[in-house]
C-alpha positions in Angstrom: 1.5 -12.1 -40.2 2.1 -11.5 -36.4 0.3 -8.6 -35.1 2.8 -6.6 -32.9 1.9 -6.6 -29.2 0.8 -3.3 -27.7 2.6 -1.8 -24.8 2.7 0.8 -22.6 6.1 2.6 -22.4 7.0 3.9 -18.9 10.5 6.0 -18.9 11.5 5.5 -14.8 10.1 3.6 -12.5 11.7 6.1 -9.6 11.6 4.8 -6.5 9.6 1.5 -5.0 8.8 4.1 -1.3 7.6 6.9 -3.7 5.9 5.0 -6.4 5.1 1.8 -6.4 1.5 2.8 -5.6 1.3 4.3 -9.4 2.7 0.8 -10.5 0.8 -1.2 -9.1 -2.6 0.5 -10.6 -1.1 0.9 -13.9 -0.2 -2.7 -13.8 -4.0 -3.5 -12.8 -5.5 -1.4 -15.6 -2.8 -2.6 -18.5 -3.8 -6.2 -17.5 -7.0 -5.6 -17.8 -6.7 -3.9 -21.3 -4.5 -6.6 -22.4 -1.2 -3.8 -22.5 2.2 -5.3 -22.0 4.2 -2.7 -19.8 7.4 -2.2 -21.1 9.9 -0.4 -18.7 13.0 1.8 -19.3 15.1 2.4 -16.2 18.3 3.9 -15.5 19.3 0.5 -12.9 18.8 -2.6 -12.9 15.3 -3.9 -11.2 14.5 -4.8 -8.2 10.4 -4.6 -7.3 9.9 -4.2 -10.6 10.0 -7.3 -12.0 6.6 -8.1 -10.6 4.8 -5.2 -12.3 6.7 -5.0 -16.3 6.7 -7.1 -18.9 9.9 -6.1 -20.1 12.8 -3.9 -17.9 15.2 -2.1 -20.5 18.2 -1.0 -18.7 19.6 2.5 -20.5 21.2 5.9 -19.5 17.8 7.8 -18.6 19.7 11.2 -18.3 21.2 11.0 -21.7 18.0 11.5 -23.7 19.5 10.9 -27.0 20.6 7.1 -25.6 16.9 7.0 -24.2 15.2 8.2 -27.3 17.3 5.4 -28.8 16.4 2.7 -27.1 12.7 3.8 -27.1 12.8 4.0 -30.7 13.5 0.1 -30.7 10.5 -0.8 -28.5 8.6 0.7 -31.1 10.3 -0.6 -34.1 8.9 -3.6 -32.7 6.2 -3.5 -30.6 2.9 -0.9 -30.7 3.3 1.5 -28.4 -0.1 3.2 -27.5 1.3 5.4 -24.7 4.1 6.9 -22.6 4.3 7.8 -19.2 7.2 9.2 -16.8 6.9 11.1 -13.5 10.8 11.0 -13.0 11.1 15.1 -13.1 14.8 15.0 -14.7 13.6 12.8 -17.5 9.8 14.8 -18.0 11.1 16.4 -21.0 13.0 14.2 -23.4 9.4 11.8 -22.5 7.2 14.3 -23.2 9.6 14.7 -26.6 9.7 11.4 -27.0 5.7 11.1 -27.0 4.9 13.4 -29.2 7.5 11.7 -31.7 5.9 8.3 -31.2 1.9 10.3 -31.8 0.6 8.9 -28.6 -1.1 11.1 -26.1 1.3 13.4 -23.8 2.0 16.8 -22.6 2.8 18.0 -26.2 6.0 20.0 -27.0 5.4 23.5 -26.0 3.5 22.1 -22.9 6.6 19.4 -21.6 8.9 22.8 -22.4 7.1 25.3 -20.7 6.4 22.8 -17.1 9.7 22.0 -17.7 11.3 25.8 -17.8 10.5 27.5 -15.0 11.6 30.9 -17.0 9.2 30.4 -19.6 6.3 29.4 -17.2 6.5 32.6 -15.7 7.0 34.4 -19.3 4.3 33.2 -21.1 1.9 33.9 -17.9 3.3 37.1 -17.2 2.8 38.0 -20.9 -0.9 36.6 -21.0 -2.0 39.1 -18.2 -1.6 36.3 -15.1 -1.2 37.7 -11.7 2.9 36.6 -11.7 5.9 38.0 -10.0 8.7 40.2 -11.3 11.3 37.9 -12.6 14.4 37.3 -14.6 16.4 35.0 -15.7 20.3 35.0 -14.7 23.4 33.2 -15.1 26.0 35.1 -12.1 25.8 36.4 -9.1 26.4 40.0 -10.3 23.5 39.3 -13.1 21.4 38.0 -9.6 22.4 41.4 -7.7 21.0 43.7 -10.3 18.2 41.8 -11.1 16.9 42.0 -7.4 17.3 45.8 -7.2 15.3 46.4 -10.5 12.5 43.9 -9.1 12.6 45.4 -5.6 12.9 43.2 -2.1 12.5 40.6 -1.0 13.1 37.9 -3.9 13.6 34.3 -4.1 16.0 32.9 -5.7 15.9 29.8 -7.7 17.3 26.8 -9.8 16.2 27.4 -13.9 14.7 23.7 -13.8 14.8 21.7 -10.7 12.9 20.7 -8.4 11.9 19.7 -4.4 12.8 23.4 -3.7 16.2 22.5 -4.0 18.5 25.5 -4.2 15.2 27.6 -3.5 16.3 31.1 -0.9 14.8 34.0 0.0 16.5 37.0 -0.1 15.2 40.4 2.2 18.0 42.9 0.7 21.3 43.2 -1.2 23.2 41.3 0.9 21.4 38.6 1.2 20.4 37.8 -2.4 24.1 37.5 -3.1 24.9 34.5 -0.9 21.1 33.5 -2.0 22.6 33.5 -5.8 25.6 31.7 -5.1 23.6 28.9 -3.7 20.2 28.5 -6.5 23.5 28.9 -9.5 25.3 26.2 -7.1 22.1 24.2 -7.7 21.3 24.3 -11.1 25.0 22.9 -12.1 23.4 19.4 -11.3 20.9 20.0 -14.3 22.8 18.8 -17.6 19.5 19.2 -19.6 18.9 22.0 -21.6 17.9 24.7 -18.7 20.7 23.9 -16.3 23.1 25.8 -15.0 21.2 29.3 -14.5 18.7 30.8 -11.6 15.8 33.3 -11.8 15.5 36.2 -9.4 11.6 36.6 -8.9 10.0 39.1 -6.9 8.9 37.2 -3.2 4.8 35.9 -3.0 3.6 35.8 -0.1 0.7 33.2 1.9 0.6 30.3 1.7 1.1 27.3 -0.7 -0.9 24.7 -1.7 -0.1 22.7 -4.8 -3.1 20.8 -6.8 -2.2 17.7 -8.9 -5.1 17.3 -11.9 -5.5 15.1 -15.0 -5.6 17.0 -18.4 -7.3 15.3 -21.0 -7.2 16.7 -24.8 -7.1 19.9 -22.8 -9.2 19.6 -20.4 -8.1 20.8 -16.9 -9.6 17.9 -14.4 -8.2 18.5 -10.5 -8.0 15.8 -8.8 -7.2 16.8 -5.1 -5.3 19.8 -3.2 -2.8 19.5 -0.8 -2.0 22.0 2.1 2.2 22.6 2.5 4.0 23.1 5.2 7.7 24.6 5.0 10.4 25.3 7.2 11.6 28.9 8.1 13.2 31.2 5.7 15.9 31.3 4.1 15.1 28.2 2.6 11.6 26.6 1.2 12.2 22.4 2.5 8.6 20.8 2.2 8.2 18.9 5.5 4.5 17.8 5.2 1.0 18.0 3.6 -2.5 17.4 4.3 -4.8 16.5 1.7 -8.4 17.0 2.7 -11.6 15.5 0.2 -13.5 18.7 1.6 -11.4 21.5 0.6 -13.2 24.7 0.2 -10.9 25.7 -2.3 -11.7 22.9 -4.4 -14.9 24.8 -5.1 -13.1 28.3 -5.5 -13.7 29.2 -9.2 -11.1 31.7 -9.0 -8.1 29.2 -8.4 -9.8 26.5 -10.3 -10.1 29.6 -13.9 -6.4 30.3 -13.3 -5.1 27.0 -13.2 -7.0 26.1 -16.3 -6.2 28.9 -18.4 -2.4 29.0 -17.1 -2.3 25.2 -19.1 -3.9 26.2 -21.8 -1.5 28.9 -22.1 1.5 26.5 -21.7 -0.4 24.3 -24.5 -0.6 21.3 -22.1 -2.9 18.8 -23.5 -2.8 15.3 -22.0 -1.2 14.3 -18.7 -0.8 14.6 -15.1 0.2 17.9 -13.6 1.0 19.1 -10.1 1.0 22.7 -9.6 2.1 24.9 -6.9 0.1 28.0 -6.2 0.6 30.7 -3.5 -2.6 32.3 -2.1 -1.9 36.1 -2.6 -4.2 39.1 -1.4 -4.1 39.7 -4.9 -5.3 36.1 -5.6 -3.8 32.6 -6.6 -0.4 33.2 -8.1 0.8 29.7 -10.1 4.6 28.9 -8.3 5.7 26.7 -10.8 3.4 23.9 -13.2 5.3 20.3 -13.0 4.5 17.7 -15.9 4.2 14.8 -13.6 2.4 13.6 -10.4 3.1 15.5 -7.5 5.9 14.1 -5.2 5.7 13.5 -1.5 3.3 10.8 -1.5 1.0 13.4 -2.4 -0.8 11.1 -4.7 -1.0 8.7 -2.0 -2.8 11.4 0.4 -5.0 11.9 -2.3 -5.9 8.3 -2.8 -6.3 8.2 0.7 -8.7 11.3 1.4 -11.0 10.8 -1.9 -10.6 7.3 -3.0 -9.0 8.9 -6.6 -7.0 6.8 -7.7 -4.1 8.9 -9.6 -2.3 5.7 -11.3 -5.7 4.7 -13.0 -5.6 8.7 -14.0 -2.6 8.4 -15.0 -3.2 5.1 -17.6 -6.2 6.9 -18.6 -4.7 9.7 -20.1 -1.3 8.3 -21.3 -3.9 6.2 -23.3 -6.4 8.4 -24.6 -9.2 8.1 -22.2 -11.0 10.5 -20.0 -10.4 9.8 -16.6 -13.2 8.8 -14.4 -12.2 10.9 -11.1 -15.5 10.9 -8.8 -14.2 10.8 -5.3 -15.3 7.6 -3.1 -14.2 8.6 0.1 -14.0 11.9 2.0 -11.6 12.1 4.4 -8.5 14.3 5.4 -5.0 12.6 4.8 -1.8 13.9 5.9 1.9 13.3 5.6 5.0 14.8 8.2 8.7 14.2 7.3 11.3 13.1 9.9 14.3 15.8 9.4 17.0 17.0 11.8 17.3 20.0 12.7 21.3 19.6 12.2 23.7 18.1 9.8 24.5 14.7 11.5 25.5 11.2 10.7 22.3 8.5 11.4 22.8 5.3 13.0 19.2 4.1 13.4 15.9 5.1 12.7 12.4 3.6 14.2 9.3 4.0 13.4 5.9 3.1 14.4 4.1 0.2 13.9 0.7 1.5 15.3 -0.5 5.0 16.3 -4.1 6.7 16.1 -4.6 7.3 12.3 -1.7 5.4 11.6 -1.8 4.5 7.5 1.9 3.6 6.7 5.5 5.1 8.0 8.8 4.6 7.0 12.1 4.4 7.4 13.7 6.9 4.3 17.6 6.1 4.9 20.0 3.3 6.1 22.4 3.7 8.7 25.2 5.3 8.5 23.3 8.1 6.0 24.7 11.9 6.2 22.1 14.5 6.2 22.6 18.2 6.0 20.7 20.9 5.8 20.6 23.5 3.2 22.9 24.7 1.2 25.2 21.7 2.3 22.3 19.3 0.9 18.8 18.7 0.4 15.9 16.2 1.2 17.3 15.2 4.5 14.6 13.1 6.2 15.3 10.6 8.0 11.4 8.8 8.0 8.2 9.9 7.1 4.6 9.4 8.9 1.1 9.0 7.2 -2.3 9.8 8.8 -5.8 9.6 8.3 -8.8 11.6 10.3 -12.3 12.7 9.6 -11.1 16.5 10.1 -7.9 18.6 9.6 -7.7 19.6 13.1 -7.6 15.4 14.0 -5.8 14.4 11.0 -2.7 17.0 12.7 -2.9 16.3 15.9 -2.7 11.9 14.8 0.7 13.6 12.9 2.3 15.3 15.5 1.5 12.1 18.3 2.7 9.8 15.3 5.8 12.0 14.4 6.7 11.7 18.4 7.1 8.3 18.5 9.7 8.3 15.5 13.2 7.5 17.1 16.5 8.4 15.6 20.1 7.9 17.1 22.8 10.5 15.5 26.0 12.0 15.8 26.6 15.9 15.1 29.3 16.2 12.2 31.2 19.2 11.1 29.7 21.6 8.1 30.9 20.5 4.6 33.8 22.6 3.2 33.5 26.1 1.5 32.5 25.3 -1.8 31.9 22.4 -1.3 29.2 20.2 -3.9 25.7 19.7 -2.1 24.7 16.2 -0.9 21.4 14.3 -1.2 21.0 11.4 1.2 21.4 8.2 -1.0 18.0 6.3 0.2 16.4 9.2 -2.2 18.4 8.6 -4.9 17.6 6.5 -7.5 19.9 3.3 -6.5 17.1 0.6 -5.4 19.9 -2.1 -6.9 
């Protein structure tokens, strides 16, 4: 009798800009282990076909028809592990591995990434330095909730993420337009935490996020990233620096809290990127994601250490402890192109060679609408990656590199009261 093959079940590919670095590791080490790479994707492929062994196309976003057609890989094949880093599809895979018994984030630990409300429950209840919060599902719910936890708040989607319908909120007033906007948001969620906000009490300092390997338990950081955001109201991520030096990396403080705060959650084998703000009070965990961190944050950290978060990745989707000794030590750094009004783009260009220069891209095709927030999210038109021996280099490369990015636009009018929010199309998941 046949033996089955053995493959390695990735639920999303997401998008070739954003990820085809993971791939193409993953694709490395499953050669190398003799792993087919089955994919299931919610469009037909494009890049992918160089990387997977097998492309299933199937409605991602209905996890019962995803389960599904998971279940008949399986039926057939031996799977021996399951990755995703599609946040919208996290936890029917993180389901969907425990089912199958290969490693993952486990139930309670996919659920409590996943739910922003019980992250901040279970580390509230455990005696974590957290935030007043609580959960809502109106605007007069959002209202009360802000005067019992006292100003300023921020308000905030149950369960999405990219600090999308994320606003701050000084006083009454202001936490009512705030709540109008985050319940606005979370209407695009049709998993089981859509379609309500939490009111939390405002942290401030500032925010760095940390993306880390767990293995069987075991918290393993990999690298820490330094964000930058625009101006209140809203929370739009437009850059990060990654540097193989951090300080904080050696701060056993931040280092306890994140480990404890996923035990508490009951994550056991993964990758997770977690955003923390830096308190007087001490490191105070934002929110715990299931997945790789997005931005190219991954790629900074390749970049400054030499990590390699794809091979990471394949380790702990299949049961092995990753190796993550850095090999380089350098600072990496990453600045978005965004307007700083909604308009309609004609062109974008960027460089081809600047001090520092590792990649830049063009993020949209002409003729793209971007708006700001609350009208729509994510509007970059391009993004810039650099590398330096030193922070203070490694932002000065960014802002001579982010100079020489050159966009041709037309002002248009502010979308209709009421209207639905818009996300640019060349960050959507429509590489066909």
């Amino acid at each position: 009798m046949t033996e089955p093959n053995r493959v390695l079940l990735v639920i999303g590919s997401g998008l070739k800009l954003y990820r085809e670095y993971l791939v193409k590791s993953i694709h490395r080490r499953a050669r190398a282990a003799g792993l087919d790479l089955v994919l299931l994707n919610n469009i037909k492929p494009t890049w992918q076909h160089r990387y997977f062994d097998e492309i299933i196309v199937t409605n991602l976003f209905d996890a019962a028809a995803m389960s599904a057609t998971a279940r008949e890989v399986a039926a057939r094949s031996q799977v021996v592990g399951l990755m995703c880093w599609d946040e919208p599809v996290v936890l029917a895979a993180g389901e969907l591995a425990a089912e199958l018994g290969v490693p993952g984030l486990s139930v309670p630990g996919v659920r409590g990434c996943r739910d922003k409300n019980r992250t901040r429950a279970v580390l509230t209840e455990a005696g974590q330095h957290q935030p007043g919060f609580e959960m809502v599902n109106t605007v007069q719910e959002a209202v009360e909730a802000a005067e019992r936890i006292g100003y300023p708040v921020v308000v905030k989607p149950r369960a999405l993420g990219a600090s999308i319908g994320v606003v701050f909120a000084a006083d009454a007033t202001k936490v009512a337009e705030a709540s109008r906007v985050a319940l606005a948001a979370s209407q695009v969620d049709d998993g089981p935490y859509g379609r309500a906000a939490i009111v939390e009490g405002y942290a401030e300092g500032p925010e760095i996020s940390v993306d880390a390997a767990v293995h069987k338990g075991e918290y393993l950081p990999m690298f820490l990233a330094r964000k930058q955001t625009s101006d209140h109201p809203y929370f739009e991520e437009i850059g990060h620096v990654v540097d193989a030096a951090d300080p904080l990396l050696d701060d056993r403080e931040l280092m306890d809290t994140l480990a404890e705060a996923h035990r508490l959650l009951g994550v056991e084998d993964g990758i997770t990127h977690t955003e923390v703000r830096l308190t007087r009070q001490g490191p105070l965990i934002i929110e715990i994601n299931g997945r790789p961190g997005g931005d190219l944050i991954p790629f900074l950290g390749l970049t400054a250490t030499g990590i390699d978060p794809g091979e990471a990745l394949f380790d702990v989707a299949t049961g092995q402890r990753p190796d993550l000794t850095p090999s380089r030590q350098a600072v990496a750094g990453i600045r978005f192109g965004c307007p700083d009004h909604d308009c309609a783009v004609s062109s974008v260009t960027v460089p081809e060679h600047a001090p520092g220069l590792v990649t830049a891209a063009r993020m949209i095709d002409p003729g793209t609408t971007l708006r700001l927030p609350p009208g729509g999210y994510l509007g970059r038109h391009s993004f810039v990656v650099c590398e330096a021996e030193d922070t203070t280099t490694c932002a000065e490369r960014l802002d001579a590199a982010s100079a020489l990015v050159v966009v041709e636009s037309e002002p248009i009018a502010a979308p209709e009261p009421g209207a639905v929010f818009e996300m640019p199309a060349g960050l959507l998941d429509v590489d066909e």
